[in-house]
C-alpha positions in Angstrom: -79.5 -1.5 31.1 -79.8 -2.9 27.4 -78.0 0.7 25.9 -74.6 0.8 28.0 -74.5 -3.0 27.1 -75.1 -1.8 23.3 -72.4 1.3 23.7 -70.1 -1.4 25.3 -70.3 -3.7 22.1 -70.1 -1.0 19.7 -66.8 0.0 21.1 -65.1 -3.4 21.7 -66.3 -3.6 18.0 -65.0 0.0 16.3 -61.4 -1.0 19.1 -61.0 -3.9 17.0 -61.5 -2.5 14.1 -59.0 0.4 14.6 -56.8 -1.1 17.6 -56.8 -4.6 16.4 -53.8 -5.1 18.7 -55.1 -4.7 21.6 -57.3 -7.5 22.0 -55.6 -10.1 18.7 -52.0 -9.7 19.9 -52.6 -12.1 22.9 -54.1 -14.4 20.4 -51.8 -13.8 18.0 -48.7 -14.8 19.9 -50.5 -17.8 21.0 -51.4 -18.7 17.2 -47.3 -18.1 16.5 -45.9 -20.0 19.3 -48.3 -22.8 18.2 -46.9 -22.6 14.4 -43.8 -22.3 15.2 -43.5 -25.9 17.5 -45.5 -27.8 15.2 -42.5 -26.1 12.5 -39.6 -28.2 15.5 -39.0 -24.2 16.2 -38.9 -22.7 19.8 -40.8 -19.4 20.7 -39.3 -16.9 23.3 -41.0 -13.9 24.6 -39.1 -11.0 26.2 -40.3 -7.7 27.7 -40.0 -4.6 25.0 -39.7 -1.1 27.3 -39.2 1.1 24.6 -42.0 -0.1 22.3 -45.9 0.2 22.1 -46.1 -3.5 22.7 -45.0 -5.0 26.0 -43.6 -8.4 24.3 -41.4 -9.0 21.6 -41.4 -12.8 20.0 -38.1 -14.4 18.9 -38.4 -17.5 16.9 -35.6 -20.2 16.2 -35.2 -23.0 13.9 -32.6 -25.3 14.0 -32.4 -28.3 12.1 -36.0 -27.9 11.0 -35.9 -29.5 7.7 -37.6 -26.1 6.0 -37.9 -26.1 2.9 -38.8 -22.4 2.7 -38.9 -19.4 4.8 -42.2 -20.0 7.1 -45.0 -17.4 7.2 -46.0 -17.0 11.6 -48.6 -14.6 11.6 -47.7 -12.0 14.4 -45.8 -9.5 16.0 -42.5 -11.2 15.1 -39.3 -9.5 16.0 -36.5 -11.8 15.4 -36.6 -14.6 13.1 -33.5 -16.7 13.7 -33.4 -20.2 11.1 -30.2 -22.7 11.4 -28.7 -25.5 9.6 -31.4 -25.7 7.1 -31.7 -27.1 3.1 -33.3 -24.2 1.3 -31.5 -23.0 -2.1 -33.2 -19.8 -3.1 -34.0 -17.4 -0.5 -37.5 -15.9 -1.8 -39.5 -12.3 -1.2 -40.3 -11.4 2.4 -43.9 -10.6 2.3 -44.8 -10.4 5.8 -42.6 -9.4 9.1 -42.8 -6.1 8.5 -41.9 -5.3 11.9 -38.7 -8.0 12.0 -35.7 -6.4 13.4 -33.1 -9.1 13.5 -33.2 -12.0 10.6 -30.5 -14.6 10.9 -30.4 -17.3 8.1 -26.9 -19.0 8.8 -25.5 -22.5 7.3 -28.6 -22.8 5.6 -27.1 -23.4 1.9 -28.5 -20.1 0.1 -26.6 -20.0 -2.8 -29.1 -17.1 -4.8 -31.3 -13.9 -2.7 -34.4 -13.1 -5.3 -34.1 -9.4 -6.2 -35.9 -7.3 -3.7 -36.5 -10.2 -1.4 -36.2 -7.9 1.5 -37.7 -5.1 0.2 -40.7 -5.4 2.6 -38.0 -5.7 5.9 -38.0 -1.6 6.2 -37.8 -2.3 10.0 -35.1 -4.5 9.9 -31.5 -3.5 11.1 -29.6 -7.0 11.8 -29.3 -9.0 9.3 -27.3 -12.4 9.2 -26.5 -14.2 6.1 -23.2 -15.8 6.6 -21.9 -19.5 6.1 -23.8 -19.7 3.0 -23.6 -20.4 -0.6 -24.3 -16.5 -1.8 -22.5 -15.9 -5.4 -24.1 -13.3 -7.2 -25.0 -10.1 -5.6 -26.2 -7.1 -7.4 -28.2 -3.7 -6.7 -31.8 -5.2 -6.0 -30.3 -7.9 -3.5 -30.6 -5.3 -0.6 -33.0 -3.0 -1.8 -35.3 -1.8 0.8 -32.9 -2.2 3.7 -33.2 1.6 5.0 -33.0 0.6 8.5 -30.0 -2.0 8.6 -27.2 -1.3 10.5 -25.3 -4.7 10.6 -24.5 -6.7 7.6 -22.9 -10.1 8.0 -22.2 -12.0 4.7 -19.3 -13.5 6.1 -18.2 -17.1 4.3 -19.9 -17.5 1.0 -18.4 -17.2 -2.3 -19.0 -13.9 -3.8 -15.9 -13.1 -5.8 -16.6 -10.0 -6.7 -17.9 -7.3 -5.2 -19.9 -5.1 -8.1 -19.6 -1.1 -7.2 -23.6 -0.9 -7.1 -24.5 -3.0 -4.2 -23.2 -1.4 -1.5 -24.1 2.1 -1.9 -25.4 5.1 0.6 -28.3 5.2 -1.7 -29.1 1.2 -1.1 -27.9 1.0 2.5 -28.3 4.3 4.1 -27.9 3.4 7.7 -25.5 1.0 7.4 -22.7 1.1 9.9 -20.9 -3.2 10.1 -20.2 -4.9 7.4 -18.6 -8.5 7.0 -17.4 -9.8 4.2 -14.6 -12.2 5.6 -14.0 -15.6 3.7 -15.9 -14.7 1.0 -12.9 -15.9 -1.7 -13.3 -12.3 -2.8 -10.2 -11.5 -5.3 -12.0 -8.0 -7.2 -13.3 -4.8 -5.7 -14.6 -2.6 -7.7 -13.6 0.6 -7.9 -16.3 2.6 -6.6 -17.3 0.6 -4.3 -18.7 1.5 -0.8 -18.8 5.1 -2.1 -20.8 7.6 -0.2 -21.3 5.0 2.7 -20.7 7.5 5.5 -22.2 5.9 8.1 -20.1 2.4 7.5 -17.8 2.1 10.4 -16.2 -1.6 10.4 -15.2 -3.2 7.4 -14.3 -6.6 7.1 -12.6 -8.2 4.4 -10.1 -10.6 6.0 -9.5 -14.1 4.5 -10.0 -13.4 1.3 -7.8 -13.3 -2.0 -7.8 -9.3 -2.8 -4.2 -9.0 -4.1 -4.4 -4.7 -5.2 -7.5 -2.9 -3.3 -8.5 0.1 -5.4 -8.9 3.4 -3.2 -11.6 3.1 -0.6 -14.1 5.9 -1.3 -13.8 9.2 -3.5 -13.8 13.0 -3.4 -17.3 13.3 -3.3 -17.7 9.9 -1.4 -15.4 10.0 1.5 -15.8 7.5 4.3 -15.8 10.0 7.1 -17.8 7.2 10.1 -15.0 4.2 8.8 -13.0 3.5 12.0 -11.7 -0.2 11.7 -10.7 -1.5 8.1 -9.8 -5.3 8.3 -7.8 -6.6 5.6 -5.8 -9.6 7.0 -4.9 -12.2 5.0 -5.7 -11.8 1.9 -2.6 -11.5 -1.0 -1.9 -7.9 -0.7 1.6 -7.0 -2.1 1.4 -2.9 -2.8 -1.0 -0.6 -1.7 -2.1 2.7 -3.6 -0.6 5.7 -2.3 -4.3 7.1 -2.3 -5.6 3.9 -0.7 -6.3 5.8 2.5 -7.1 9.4 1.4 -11.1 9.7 1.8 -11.0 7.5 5.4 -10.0 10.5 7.2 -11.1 9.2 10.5 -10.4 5.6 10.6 -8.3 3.6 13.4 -7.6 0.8 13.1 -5.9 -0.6 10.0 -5.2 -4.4 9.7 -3.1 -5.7 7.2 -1.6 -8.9 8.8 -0.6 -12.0 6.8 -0.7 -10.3 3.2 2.4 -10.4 0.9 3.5 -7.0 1.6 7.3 -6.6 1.6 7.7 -2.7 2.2 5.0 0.0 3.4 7.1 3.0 1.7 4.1 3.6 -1.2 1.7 4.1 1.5 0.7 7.6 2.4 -0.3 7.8 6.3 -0.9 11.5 6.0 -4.7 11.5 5.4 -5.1 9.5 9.3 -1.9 10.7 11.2 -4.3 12.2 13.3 -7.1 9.6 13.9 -4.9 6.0 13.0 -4.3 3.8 16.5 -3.5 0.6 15.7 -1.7 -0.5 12.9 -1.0 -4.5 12.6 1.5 -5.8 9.8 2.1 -9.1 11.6 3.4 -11.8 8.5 4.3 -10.1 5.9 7.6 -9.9 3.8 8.6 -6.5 5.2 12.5 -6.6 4.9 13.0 -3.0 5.1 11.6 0.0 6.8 12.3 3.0 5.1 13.4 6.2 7.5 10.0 8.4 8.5 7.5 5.5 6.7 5.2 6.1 9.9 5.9 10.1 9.9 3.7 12.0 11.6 1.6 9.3 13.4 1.4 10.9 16.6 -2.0 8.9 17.9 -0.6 5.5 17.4 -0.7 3.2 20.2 -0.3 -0.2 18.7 2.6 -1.2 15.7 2.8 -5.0 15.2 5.4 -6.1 13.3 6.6 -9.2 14.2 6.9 -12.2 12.1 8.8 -9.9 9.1 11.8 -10.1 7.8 13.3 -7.4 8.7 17.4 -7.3 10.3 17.4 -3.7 10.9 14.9 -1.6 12.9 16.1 2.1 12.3 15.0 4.3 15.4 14.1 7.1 13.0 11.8 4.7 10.9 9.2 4.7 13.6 7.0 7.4 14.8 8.2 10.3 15.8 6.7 10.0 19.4 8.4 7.6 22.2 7.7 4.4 20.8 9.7 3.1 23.6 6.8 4.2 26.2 3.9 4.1 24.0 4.5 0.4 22.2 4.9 -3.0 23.2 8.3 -4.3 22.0 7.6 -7.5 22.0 5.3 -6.9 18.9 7.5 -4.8 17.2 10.5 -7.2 17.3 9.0 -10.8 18.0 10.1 -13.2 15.6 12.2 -11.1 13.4 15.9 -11.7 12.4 18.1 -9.1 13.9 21.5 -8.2 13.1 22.5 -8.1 16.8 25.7 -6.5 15.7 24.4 -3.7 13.7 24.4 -0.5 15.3 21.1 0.3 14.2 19.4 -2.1 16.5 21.9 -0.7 19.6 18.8 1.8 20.2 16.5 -1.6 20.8 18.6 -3.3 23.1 19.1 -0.3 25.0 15.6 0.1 25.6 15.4 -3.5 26.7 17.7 -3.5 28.8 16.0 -0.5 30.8 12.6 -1.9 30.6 13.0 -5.2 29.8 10.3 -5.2 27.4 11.3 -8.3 25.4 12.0 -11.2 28.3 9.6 -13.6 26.3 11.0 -12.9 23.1 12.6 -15.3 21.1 13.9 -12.8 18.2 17.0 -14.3 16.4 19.9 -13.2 15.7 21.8 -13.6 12.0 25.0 -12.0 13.1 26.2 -13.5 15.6 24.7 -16.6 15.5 23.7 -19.3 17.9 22.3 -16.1 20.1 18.9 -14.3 20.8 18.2 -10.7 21.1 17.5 -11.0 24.9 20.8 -12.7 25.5 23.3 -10.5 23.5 25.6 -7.9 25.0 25.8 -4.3 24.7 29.6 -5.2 23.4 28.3 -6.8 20.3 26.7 -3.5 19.3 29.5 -1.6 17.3 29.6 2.1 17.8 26.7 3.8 15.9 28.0 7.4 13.9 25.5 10.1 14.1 23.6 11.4 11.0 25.7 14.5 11.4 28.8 13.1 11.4 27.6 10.9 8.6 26.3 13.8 6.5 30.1 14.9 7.3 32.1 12.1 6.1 29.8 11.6 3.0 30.6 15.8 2.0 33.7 15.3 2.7 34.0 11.9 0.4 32.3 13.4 -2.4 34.3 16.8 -2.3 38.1 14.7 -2.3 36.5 12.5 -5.2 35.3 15.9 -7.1 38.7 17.3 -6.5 40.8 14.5 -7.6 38.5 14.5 -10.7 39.3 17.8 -11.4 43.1 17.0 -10.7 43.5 14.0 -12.9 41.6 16.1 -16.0 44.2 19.1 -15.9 47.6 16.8 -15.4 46.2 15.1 -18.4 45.1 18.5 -20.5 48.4 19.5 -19.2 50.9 16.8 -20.5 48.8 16.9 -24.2 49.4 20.5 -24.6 53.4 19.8 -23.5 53.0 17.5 -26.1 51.4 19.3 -28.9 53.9 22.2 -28.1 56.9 20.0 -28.9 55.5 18.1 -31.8 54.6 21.9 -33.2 58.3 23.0 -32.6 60.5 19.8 -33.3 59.5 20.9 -37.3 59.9 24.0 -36.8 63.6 23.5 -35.7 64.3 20.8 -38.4 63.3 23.2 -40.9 65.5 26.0 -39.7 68.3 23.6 -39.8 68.1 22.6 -43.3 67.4 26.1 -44.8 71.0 27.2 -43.0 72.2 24.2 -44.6 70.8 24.5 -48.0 71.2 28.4 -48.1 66.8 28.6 -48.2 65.0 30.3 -45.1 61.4 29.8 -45.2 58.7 31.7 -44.2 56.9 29.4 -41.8 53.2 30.1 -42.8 51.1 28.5 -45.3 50.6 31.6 -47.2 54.1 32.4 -47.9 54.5 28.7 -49.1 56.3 28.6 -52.5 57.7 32.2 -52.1 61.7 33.0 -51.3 63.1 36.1 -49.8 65.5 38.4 -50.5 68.1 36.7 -49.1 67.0 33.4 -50.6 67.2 35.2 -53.8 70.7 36.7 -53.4 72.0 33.0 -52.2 70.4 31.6 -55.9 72.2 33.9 -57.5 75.3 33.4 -55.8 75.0 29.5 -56.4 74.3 30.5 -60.1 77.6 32.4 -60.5 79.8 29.5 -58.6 77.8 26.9 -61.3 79.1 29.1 -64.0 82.3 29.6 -63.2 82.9 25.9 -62.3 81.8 25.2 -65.6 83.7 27.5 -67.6 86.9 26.3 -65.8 86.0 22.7 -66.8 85.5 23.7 -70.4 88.6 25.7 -70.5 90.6 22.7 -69.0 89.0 20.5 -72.0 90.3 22.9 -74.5 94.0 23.0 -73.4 94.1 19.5 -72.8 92.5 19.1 -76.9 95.5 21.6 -77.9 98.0 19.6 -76.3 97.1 16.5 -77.5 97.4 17.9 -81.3 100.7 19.1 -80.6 
């Protein structure tokens, strides 16, 4: 009887030695709970199917006074500490098999470098209403597991283009960043994060986001991409070019006042929502959304825009596919601009805006929902348009052409006259004067034969004039003497 009783100690002895958990984790649980209320914390246990271990243990502190992270000994799966005082959030030595860690309103304002490095289980991790500034590449380091990162409300800044990186954070897939008085991104950052599906940036003071990802780094999981209110005036052309598959784009309450420089082409395919709600969008240029055939949702109310071309939305029927009380809520219309007769039509059928309270400038004193299809002058079509404008600039080009030919015209005439009035003077005086010129510059200074003959002619007539004088002088001499 003694030897069974032996064999049975020497394996209860080598099991705990080798299987310590199962005979310590009943103790050890007990141990934790203890530790924990003694700590003001509560304990839970729930059942864990898909693990070794039937139990998992959740402890939370609230309003705890800690001054520092506790060590429970245990098989602790999620450690969840509220409303505490501590400043400096140190090195996790133990829970290596935490999954979920929430340290909310707890007034962190610094994470030691690598003080999660020991957390390769974890995959929630909750850091938000804090006091986080600084964050650089050995905040995270460690984390190969997490898949949810929620830094939402501290007061980073900055966001350096090493701390969020595939290399740091390979199974990441949330990330929150709202309210974090961010006003820089990097560029570079969140490069290579291709398992990162929702980013969150809203509510802070980013005012020109560089270009989200890179050749070699494309964001090809990123589906929603939350930028709301921050102070966004222009966007990159590129901004969206290595986010091939992404969704949903929020841009609400930013400071943008056209959406002209941004190319939709790289997510025409994928893009489904696309909120613009409160900007200073006065203007939508013709074909802006081109191409974005899988869009379901278009919010732009609360804009500044008077016209809404029909060919400035997606090609598809946005008349079926979006709500128009988004589109045209609180924005003033020009209820007498053709433009908008496309709108009111589509109204009228589906009375899609009966709630809506969108102004009009012209006429006043009158709402969208209450004017009358006679307000709406007639619209001309783009061909006839095209037509008119042709026409216009061919009449302008003609009468240009006109106006320089009358007046090449009457210089010539005049230059003809001016050349022929001398001409003719000169004639006149050389029939006068017995001379007939040449005319040309290189017979200048030279007479004819006929000028010649007439010199001559005048010679003799001198001569004999003047021998008749002196011969008159002589007889008058001899008849004086006499």
């Amino acid at each position: 009887m003694a030897c069974p009783f032996f064999k049975l100690a020497i394996f209860v002895f080598t099991a705990n030695i080798f299987y310590p958990k199962i005979f310590c984790q009943p103790k050890l649980e007990t141990e934790l709970c203890q530790n924990a209320t003694q700590l003001k914390c509560s304990c839970k246990k729930f059942d864990n199917s898909n693990a070794s271990t039937t139990t998992l243990l959740e402890v939370v502190c609230s309003n705890a006074s800690l001054a520092t992270i506790p060590n429970f000994l245990g098989p602790l799966r999620s450690l969840i500490i509220n409303n505490d005082t501590f400043k400096i959030l140190p090195v996790f030595d133990r829970y290596y098999e935490l999954n979920r860690l929430e340290l909310m309103h707890d007034n962190i304002n610094l994470i030691s470098d690598y003080a999660f490095h020991n957390l390769t289980q974890l995959n929630y991790l909750d850091l938000s209403y804090n006091d986080i500034v600084n964050l650089n590449e050995f905040s995270f380091s460690g984390l190969k597991n997490l898949e949810v990162l929620n830094l939402q409300m501290n007061r980073i800044f900055i966001i350096l283009h090493n701390v969020f990186t595939f290399e740091l954070l390979p199974s990441l897939q949330i990330l929150h960043l709202d309210g974090c008085k961010i006003f820089q991104v990097e560029a570079g950052s969140f490069n290579g994060m291709g398992n990162l599906a929702v980013l969150n940036l809203t509510g802070n003071k980013i005012d020109e986001p560089e270009t989200l990802g890179t050749s070699n780094g494309q964001l090809h999981s990123l589906r929603h991409l939350l930028l709301g209110s921050n102070r966004i005036r222009e966007l990159h052309e590129s901004f969206l070019k290595y986010t091939p598959n992404l969704e949903e784009l929020n841009l609400e309450g930013n400071k943008l006042s056209t959406v002209s420089s941004l190319n939709f082409e790289p997510v025409k395919k994928s893009l489904r929502s696309l909120n613009l709600r409160g900007n200073q969008i006065n203007e939508l240029q013709p074909k802006c959304f081109k191409n974005l055939n899988s869009l379901e949702h278009l919010d732009l109310s609360y804009n500044q825009l008077m016209v809404i071309r029909r060919k400035a939305l997606p090609d598809f029927e946005v008349e079926t596919s979006l709500g128009f009380n988004l589109i045209m809520h609180d924005n003033f219309l020009n209820c007498s601009n053709c433009d908008n007769a496309w709108l009111f039509e589509n109204n009228r059928v589906k009375n899609a805006m009966k709630f809506n309270a969108s102004i009009c400038t012209s006429p006043e004193n009158i709402t969208f929902i209450t004017a009358s299809s006679t307000l709406f002058k007639p619209c001309v079509s783009d061909d006839e348009r095209m037509y008119k404008v042709t026409l216009a600039i061919f009449i302008l080009i003609f009468l240009v052409v006109l106006a320089v030919i009358i007046v090449f015209g009457v210089l010539w005439y005049r230059k003809r006259n001016s050349d022929r009035y001398p001409r003719a003077m000169n004639v006149g005086l050389s029939r006068n004067s017995g001379w007939v010129g040449e005319g040309t510059a290189s017979n200048e200074g030279k007479f004819s034969y006929r000028e010649l003959e007439n010199q001559n002619a005048f010679s003799i007539d001198d001569n004999e004039d003047n021998n008749n004088v002196s011969a008159d002088a002589t007889n008058n001499d001899n008849d004086a003497k006499l």
